[in-house]
C-alpha positions as CSV (number, residue, x, y, z in Angstrom):
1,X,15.7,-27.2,22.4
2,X,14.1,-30.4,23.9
3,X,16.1,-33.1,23.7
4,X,13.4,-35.3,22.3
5,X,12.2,-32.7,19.4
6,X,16.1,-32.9,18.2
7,X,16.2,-33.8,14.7
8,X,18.8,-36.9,13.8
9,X,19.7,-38.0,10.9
10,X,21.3,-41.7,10.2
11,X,23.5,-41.9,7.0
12,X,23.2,-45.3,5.5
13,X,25.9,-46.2,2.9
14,X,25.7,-48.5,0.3
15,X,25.7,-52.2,1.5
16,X,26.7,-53.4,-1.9
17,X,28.1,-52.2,-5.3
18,X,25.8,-51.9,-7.9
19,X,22.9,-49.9,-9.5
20,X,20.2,-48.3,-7.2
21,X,16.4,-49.0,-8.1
22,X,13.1,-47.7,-7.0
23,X,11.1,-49.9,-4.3
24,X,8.8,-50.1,-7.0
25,X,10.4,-51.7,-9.6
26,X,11.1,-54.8,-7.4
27,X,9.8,-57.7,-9.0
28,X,7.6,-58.6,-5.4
29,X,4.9,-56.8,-4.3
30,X,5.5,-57.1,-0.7
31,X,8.7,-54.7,-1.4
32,X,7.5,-52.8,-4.0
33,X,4.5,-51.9,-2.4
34,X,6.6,-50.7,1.0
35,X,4.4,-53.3,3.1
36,X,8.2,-54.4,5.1
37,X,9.1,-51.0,5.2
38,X,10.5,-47.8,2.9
39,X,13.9,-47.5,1.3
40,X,15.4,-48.9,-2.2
41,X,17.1,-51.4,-3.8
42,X,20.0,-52.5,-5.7
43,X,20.8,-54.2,-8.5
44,X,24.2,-55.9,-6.9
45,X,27.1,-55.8,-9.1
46,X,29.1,-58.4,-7.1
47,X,28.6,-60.6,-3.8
48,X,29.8,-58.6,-0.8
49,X,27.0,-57.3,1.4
50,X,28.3,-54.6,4.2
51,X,27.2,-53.1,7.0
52,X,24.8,-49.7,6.2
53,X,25.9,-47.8,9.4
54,X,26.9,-48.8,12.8
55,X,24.5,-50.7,15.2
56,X,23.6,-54.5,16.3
57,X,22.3,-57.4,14.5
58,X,19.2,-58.2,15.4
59,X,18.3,-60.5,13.1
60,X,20.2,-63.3,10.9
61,X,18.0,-65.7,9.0
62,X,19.1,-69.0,9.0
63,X,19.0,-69.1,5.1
64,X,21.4,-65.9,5.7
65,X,19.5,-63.9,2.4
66,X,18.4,-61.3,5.1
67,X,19.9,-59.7,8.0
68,X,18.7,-56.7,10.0
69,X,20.6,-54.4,11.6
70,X,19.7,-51.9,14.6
71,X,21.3,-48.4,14.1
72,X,22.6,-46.6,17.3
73,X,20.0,-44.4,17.2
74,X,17.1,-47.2,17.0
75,X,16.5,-47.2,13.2
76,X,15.8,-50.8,12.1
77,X,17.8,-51.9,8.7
78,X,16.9,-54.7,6.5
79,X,19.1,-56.0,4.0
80,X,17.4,-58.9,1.8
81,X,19.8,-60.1,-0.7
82,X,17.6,-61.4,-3.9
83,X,13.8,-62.4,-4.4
84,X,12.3,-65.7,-3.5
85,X,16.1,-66.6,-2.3
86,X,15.0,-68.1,1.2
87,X,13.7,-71.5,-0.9
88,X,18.1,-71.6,-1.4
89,X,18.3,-72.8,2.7
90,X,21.4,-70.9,3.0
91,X,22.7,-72.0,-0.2
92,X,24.9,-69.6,-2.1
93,X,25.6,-67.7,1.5
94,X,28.2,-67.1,3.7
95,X,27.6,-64.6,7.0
96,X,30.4,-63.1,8.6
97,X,28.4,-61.9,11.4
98,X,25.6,-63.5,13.9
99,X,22.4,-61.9,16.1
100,X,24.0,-59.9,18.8
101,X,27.0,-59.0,17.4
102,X,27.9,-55.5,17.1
103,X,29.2,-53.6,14.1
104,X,30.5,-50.4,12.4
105,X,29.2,-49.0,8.9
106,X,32.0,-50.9,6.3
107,X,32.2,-54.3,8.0
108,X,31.3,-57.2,5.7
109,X,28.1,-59.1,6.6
110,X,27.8,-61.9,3.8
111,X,29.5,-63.2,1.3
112,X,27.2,-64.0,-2.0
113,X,27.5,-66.4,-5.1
114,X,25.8,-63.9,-7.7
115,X,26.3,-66.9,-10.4
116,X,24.7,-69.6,-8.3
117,X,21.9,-66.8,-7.4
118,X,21.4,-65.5,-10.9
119,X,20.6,-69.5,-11.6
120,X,18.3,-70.4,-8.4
121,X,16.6,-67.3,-7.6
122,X,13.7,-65.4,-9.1
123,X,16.3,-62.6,-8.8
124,X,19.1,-60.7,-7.6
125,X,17.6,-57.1,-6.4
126,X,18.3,-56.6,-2.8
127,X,15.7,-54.7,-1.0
128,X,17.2,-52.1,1.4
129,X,14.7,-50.8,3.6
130,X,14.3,-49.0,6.7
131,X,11.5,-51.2,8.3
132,X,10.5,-48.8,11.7
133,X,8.7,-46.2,10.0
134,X,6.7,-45.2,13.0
135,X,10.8,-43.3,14.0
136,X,11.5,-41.6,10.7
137,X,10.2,-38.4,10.2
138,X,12.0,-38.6,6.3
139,X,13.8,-40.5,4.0
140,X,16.6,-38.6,1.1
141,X,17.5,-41.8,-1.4
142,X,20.4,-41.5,-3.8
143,X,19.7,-42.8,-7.2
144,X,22.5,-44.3,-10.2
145,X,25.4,-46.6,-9.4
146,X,26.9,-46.9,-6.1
147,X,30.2,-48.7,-4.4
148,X,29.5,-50.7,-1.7
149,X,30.3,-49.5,1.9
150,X,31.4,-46.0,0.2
151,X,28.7,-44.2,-1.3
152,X,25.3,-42.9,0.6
153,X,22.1,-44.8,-0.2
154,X,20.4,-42.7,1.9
155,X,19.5,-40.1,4.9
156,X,17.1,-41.4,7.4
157,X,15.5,-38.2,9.2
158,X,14.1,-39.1,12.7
């Protein structure tokens, strides 16, 4: 088989603990209506945000609500803790990481204050979404509660 027809398929685990919800049922319609990309989101049940997989990361915001993550294979990750949380400037967060580091699926990116979140932001769904599309052929999501950086979110197909 032609190396460029092989299927691959990126396992993404859960970045943090909590319950999974559709893209749909985020309370912003530039998530719920997939316009940043396809995926889920969860309903974080405490304030460590992991790695997905293994990759780069290619983007920190300064606020650090949002980081993005290149998988080895070229499948781009964003992780964007809470809605309407970039009017915090940072506050609330704690990155353990920076643009161009490198990492393996498990390793803590951020460190959250749910409370201070819960309090400030419109709320505390975190977006998980796959934002290349144009790579995927398909997307499997898992659905109920997960643990962060030990259950599968989902199967990216490309």
């Amino acid at each position: 088989m032609l190396g460029f027809l092989k299927k691959r398929t990126l396992t993404l685990y859960a970045p943090m603990a909590g319950e999974i919800l559709r893209l749909e049922d985020v309370p912003d319609p530039v998530f719920a209506q997939k316009m940043v990309g396809d995926g889920l989101a969860i309903y974080p049940a405490d304030g460590e945000v992991y790695a997905p997989c293994a990759g780069k990361i290619v983007q920190l915001f300064p606020t650090k609500h949002a980081v993005g993550i290149r998988s080895n294979g070229g499948i781009d990750i964003l992780i964007h803790v809470g809605i309407d949380t970039v009017g915090l400037k940072g506050e609330g967060f704690k990155a353990f990481v920076a643009e161009g580091d490198t990492v393996n699926a498990g390793d803590k990116l951020l460190a959250v204050d749910l409370e201070f979140l819960k309090a400030k932001a419109r709320s505390i769904i975190t977006p998980v979404l796959v934002t290349n599309m144009d790579k995927v052929r398909d997307i499997s999501l898992s659905a109920g509660k997960v643990a962060g950086k030990q259950d599968v979110l989902m199967k990216v197909q490309y």
